[in-house]
C-alpha positions as CSV (number, residue, x, y, z in Angstrom):
1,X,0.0,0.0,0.0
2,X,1.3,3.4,-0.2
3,X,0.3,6.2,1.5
4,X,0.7,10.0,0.4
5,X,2.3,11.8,3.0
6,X,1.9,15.9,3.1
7,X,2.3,19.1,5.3
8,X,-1.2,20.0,7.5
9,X,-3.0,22.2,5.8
10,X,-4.3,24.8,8.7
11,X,-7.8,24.2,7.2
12,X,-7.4,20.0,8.0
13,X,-6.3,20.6,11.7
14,X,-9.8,19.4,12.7
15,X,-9.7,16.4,10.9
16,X,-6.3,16.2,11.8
17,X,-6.9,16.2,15.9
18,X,-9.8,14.0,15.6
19,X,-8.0,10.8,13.9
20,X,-5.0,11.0,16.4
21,X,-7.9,11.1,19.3
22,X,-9.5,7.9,17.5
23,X,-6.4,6.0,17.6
24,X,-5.7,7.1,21.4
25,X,-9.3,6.3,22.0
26,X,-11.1,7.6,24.8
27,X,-13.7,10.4,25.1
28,X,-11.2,13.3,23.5
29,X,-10.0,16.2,24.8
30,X,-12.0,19.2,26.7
31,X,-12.4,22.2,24.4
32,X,-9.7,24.1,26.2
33,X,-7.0,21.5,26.1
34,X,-8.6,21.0,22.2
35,X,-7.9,25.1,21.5
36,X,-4.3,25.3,23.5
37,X,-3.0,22.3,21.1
38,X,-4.4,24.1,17.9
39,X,-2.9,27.3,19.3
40,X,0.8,25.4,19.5
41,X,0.8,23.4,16.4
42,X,3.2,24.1,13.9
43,X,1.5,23.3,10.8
44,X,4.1,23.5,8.7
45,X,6.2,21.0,10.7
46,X,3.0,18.5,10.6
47,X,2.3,15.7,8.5
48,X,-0.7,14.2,7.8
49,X,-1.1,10.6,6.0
50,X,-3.4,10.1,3.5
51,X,-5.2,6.9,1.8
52,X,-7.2,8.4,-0.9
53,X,-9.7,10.6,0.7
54,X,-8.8,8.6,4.2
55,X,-6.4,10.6,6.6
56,X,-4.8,7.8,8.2
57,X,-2.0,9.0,10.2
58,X,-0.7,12.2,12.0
59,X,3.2,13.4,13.1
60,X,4.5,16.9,13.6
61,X,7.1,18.7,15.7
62,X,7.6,21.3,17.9
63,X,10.6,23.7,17.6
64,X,11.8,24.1,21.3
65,X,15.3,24.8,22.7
66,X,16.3,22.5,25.5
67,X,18.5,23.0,27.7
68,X,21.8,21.1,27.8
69,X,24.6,19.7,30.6
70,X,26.8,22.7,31.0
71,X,24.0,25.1,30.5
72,X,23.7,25.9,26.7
73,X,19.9,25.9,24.9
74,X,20.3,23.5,22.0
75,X,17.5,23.7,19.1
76,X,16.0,20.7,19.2
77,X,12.9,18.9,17.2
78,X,9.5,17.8,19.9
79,X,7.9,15.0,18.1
80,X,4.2,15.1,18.8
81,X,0.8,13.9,17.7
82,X,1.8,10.7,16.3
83,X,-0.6,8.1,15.5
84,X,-1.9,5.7,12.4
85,X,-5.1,4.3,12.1
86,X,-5.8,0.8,13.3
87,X,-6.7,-0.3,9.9
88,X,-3.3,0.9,8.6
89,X,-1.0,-0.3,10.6
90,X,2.6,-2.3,9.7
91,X,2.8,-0.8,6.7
92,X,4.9,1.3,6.7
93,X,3.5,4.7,7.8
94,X,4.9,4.8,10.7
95,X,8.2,4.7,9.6
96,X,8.1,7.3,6.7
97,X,6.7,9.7,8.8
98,X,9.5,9.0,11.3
99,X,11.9,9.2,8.1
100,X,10.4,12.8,7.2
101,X,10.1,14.3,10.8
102,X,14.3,13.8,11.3
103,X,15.2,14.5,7.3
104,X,13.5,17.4,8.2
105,X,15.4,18.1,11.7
106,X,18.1,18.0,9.6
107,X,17.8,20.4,7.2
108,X,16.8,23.1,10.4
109,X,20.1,22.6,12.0
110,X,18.4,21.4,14.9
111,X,20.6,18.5,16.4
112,X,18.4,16.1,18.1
113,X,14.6,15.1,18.1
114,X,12.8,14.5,21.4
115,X,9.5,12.8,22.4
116,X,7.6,11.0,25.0
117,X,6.0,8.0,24.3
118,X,2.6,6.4,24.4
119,X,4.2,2.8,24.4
120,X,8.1,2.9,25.2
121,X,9.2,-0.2,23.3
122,X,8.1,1.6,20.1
123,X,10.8,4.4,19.1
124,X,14.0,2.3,20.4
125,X,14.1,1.0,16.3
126,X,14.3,4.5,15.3
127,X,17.4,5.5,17.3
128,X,15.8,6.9,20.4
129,X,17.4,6.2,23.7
130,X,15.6,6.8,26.8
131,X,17.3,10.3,28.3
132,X,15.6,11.1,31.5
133,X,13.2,9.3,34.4
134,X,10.3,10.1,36.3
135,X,9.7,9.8,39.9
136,X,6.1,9.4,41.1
137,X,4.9,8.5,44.2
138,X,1.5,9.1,46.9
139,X,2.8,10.1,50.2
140,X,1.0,8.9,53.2
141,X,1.2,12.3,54.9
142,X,-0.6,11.1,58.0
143,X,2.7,9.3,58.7
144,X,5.4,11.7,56.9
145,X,6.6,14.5,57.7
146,X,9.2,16.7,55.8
147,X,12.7,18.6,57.4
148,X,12.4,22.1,58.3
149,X,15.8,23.6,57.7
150,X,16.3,27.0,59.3
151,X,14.2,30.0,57.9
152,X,11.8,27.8,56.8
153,X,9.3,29.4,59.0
154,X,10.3,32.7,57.5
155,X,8.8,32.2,54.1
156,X,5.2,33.3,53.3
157,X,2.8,31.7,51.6
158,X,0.2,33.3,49.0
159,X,-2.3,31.2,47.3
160,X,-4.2,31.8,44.5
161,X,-6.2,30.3,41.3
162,X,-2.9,29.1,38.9
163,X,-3.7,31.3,36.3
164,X,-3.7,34.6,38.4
165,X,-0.3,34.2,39.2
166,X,1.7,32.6,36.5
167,X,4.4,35.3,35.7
168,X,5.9,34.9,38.5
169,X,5.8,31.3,38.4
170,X,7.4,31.8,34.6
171,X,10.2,33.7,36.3
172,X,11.3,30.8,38.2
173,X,10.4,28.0,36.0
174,X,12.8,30.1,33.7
175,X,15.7,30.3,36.5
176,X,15.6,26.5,36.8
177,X,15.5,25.7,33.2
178,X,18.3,27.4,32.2
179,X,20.4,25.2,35.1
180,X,18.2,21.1,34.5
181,X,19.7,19.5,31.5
182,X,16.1,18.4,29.7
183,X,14.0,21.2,30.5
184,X,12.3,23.4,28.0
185,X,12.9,27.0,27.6
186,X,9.1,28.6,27.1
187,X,8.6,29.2,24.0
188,X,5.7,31.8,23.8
189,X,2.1,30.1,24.5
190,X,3.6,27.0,26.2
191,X,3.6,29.3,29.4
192,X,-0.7,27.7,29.3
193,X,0.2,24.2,29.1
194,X,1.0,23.7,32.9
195,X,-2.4,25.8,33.5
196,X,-4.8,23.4,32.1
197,X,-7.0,23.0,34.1
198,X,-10.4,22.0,32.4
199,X,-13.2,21.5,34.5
200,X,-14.7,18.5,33.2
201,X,-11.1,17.1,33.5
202,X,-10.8,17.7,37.1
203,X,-12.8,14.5,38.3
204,X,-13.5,14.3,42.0
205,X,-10.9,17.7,42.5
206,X,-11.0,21.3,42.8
207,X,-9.8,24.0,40.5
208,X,-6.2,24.1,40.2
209,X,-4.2,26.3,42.3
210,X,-0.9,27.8,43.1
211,X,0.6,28.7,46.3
212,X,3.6,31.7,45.7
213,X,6.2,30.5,48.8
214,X,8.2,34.4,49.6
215,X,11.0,35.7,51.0
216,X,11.5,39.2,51.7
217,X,9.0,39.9,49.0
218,X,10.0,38.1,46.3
219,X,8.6,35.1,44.9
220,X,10.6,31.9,45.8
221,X,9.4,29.1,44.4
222,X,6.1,27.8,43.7
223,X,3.6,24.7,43.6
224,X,0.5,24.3,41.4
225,X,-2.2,21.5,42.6
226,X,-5.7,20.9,43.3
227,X,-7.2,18.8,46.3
228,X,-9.5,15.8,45.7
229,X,-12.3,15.2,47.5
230,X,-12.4,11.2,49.5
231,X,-14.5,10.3,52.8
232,X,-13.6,7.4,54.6
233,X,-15.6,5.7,57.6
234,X,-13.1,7.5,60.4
235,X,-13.7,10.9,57.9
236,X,-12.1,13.0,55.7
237,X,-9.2,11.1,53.2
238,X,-8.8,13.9,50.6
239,X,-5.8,13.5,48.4
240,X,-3.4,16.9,47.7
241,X,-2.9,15.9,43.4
242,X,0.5,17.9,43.2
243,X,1.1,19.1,39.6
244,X,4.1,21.0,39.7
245,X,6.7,22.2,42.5
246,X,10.0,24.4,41.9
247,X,11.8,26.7,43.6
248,X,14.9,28.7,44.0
249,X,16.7,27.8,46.6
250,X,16.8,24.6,49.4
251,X,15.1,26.2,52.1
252,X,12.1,27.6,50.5
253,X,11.4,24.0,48.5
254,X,11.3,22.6,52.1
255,X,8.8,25.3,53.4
256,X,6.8,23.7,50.4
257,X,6.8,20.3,50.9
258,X,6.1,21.3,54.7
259,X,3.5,23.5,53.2
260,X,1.8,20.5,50.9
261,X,2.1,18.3,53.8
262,X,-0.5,19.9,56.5
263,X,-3.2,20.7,54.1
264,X,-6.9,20.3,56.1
265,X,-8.6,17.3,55.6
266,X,-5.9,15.7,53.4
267,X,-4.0,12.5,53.7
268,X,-2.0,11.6,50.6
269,X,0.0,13.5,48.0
270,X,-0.1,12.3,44.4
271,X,2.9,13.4,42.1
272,X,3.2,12.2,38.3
273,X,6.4,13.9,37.5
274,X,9.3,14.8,39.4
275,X,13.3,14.6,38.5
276,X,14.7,11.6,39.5
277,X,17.2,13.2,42.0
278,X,14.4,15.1,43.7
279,X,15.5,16.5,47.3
280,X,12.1,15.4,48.2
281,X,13.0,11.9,49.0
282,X,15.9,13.2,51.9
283,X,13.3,15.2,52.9
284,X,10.3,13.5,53.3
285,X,10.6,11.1,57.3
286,X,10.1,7.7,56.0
287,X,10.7,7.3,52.4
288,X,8.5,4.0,52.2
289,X,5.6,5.5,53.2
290,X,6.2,7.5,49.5
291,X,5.7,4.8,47.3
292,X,7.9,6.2,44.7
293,X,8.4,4.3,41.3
294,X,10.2,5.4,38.1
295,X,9.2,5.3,34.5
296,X,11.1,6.6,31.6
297,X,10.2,10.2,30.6
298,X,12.2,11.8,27.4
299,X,13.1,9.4,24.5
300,X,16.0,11.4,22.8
301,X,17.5,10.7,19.2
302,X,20.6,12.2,18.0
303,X,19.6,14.1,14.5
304,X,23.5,15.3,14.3
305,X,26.3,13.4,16.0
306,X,29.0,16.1,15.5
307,X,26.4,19.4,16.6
308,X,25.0,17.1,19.3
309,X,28.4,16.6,21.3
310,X,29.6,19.6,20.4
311,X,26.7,21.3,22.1
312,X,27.1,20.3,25.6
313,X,30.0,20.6,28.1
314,X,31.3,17.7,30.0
315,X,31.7,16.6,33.8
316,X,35.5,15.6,33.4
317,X,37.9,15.9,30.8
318,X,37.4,13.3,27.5
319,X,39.3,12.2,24.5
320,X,37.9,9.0,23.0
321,X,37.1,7.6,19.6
322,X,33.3,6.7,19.1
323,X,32.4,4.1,16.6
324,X,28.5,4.7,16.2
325,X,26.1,3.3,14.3
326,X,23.1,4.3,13.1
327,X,21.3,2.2,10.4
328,X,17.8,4.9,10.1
329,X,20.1,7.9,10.1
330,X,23.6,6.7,8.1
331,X,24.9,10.3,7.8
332,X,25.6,9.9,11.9
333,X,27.4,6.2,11.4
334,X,31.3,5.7,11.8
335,X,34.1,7.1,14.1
336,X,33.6,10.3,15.8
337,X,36.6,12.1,18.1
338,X,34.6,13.6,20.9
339,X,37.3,16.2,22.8
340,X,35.8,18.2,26.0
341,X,35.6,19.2,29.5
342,X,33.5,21.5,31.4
343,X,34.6,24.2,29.1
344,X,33.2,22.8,25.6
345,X,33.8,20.1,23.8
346,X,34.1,19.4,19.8
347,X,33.6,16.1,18.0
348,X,34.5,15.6,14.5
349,X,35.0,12.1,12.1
350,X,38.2,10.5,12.1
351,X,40.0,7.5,10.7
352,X,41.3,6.7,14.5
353,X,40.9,3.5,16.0
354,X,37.7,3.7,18.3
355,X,37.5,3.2,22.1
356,X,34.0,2.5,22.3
357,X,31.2,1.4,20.0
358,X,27.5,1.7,20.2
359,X,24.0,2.4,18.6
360,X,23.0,5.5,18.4
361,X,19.8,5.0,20.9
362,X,22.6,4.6,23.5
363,X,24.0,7.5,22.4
364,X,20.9,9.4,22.7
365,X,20.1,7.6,26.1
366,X,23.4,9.1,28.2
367,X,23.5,12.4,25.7
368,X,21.5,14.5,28.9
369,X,24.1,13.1,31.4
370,X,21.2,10.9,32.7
371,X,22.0,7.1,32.4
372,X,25.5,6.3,32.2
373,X,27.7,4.5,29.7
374,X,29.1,2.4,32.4
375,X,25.2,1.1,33.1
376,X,24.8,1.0,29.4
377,X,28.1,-1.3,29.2
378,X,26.9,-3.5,31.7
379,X,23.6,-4.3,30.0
380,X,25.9,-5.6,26.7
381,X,24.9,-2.1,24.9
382,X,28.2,0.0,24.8
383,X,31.1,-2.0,24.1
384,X,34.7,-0.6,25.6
385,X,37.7,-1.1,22.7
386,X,40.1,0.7,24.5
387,X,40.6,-0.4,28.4
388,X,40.5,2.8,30.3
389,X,38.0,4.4,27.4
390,X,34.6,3.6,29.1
391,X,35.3,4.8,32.7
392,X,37.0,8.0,31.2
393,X,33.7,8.6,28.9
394,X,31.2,7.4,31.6
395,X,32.6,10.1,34.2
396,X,32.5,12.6,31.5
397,X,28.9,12.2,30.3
398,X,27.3,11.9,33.4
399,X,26.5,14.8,35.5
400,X,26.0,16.0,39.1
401,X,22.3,17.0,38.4
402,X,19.4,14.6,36.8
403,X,18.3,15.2,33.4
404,X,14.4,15.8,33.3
405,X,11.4,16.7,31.7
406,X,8.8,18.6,33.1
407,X,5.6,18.4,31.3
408,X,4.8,16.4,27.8
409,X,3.8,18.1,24.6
């Protein structure tokens, strides 16, 4: 079968949202989160499938900037909105929309693609690695407490409906990106997408809210959540769903968690998302009463092997010979010197003999500094050609800070 694939047409974005609902199923999107997403599509950068008359599959891209280990913003391509009708699947459409979305990362200079995914085991055959975790967890606050350090006490609280007081939340979100390897920088417009907050969404919870944390008048850190409502026999059971938590500084992210702790009538936090290094878990009393899992967050692909480790600085100082390969992309396979420290780093082809050799999804897996190439080794992935070479490279790609992502897209 072959399938005609094309840029969105603005007038097709309907049609367009509908057929990647149908293959998500479910009852669709509210009319707010429906208008935000047509709002931030690029149609330009989208793709629909077609059968004939029959749209029968969906991809596009997002251009964000992400921020990378040693603080530069990279360019960087968002995959999004991908989906292919259940009547047209293993075919092949699927895979040239893949093939278009990075051809066309390419040609923007923009050195890696980035996504999260519906079904994990689906994008490894395209050359994305697994960059960064999430922690989630429900915290049995009627049994754990969190540290006070001192001048907690000091900071004030404000609370508010979220959408009242998001420039000040923007502020610090931004102060915090720019240090997280994996976060966004805001584009404009994606300053709504942690404010949705449809009602019919919202199930047995409130309205979403934010409570400004402060210190000598000025806005310290923040956390955005809404409370559900539960009643047990002994009474009240409602559960605190946390959506986002950040701050500025240690003592004022304590004051927070204290804060989220000793709500009225609650007994459980509920957190989706948080980095996988998140002080949280020294601060919280009894970390087993957290029930805190992991689950992978950003799938990263290397679009440009050169631009990619060029782009980011390093933990320790590296010299090694990378022998990649990469079947979907071939422009990125062969030997690659990668030279850097904290400094910089540049990476260019070379006839050298490698040190290591792996995939490219590897590559794209430890590019954030999250897992390591030591870990990577150890599962049979990365192999060492050099003794000396992996340890050396491991050290230098892995940071002091977890790599994460926020929010999806």
């Amino acid at each position: 079968m072959t399938t005609d694939l094309r840029p969105l047409a603005p007038q097709q974005w309907d049609l367009y949202f509908d057929r990647l609902l149908r293959a998500f199923g479910g009852p669709g999107d509210a009319p707010e989160a429906r208008e935000l997403w047509r709002r931030l599509t690029e149609t330009e950068r989208s793709l629909a499938a077609w059968d004939g008359d029959e749209l029968v599959g969906t991809s596009g891209a997002f251009s964000f900037r992400m921020t990378l280990p040693g603080g530069a913003a990279a360019a960087v391509a968002g995959v999004t909105m991908v989906s292919v009708q259940p009547t047209h699947r293993r075919r092949g459409v699927l895979t040239s929309m893949m093939r278009r979305l990075l051809d066309d990362a390419r040609e923007r200079g923009e050195s890696a693609a980035v996504l999260t995914a519906s079904e994990p085991a689906i994008y490894g055959r395209f050359g994305y690695g697994v960059a960064t975790t999430q922690l989630y967890g429900a915290i049995d606050t009627a049994r754990v407490s969190f540290a006070a350090p001192p001048g907690a006490d000091g900071v004030r609280f404000r609370l508010a409906p979220a959408a009242e007081v998001a420039e000040p939340c923007e502020a610090v979100y931004a102060r915090l990106a720019a240090e997280r390897p994996g976060m966004l920088v805001r584009q404009p417009g994606w300053q709504d997408v942690p404010l949705l907050d449809p009602p019919r969404n919202r199930g047995a919870a409130g309205e979403l809210l934010c409570v400004l944390a402060e210190s000598d008048g000025e806005v310290r850190g923040y956390a955005r959540y809404a409370v559900a409502e539960g009643w047990a026999p002994a009474g009240p059971d409602h559960a605190v769903k946390l959506r986002d938590v950040e701050a500025l500084d240690p003592v004022t992210y304590a004051a927070l968690w204290r804060y989220l702790g000793s709500i009225d009538l609650t007994s459980r936090i509920d957190f989706r998302n948080r980095p996988a290094d998140d002080p949280m878990l020294h601060l919280a009393s009894d970390v087993r009463r957290c029930e805190v899992g992991h689950r992978d967050g950003m799938h990263l692909r290397v679009v440009d092997v050169a631009a990619a480790l060029s782009a980011r600085a390093y933990s320790a100082p590296v010299d090694v010979v990378l022998d990649v390969e990469d079947a979907f992309c071939p422009w990125n396979s062969g030997r690659w010197r990668l030279s850097g420290d904290t400094k910089g780093a540049q990476c260019e082809r070379t006839t050298d003999p490698a040190d290591l050799a792996l995939a490219v999804r590897e590559l794209g897996a430890a590019y954030l500094g999250g897992p390591s190439l030591r870990a990577l080794a150890g599962a049979g992935l990365v192999s060492e050609l050099r003794p000396g070479a992996l340890a050396e490279a491991s050290r230098a790609f892995h940071g002091d800070i977890a790599p994460w992502l926020p929010h999806g897209f």
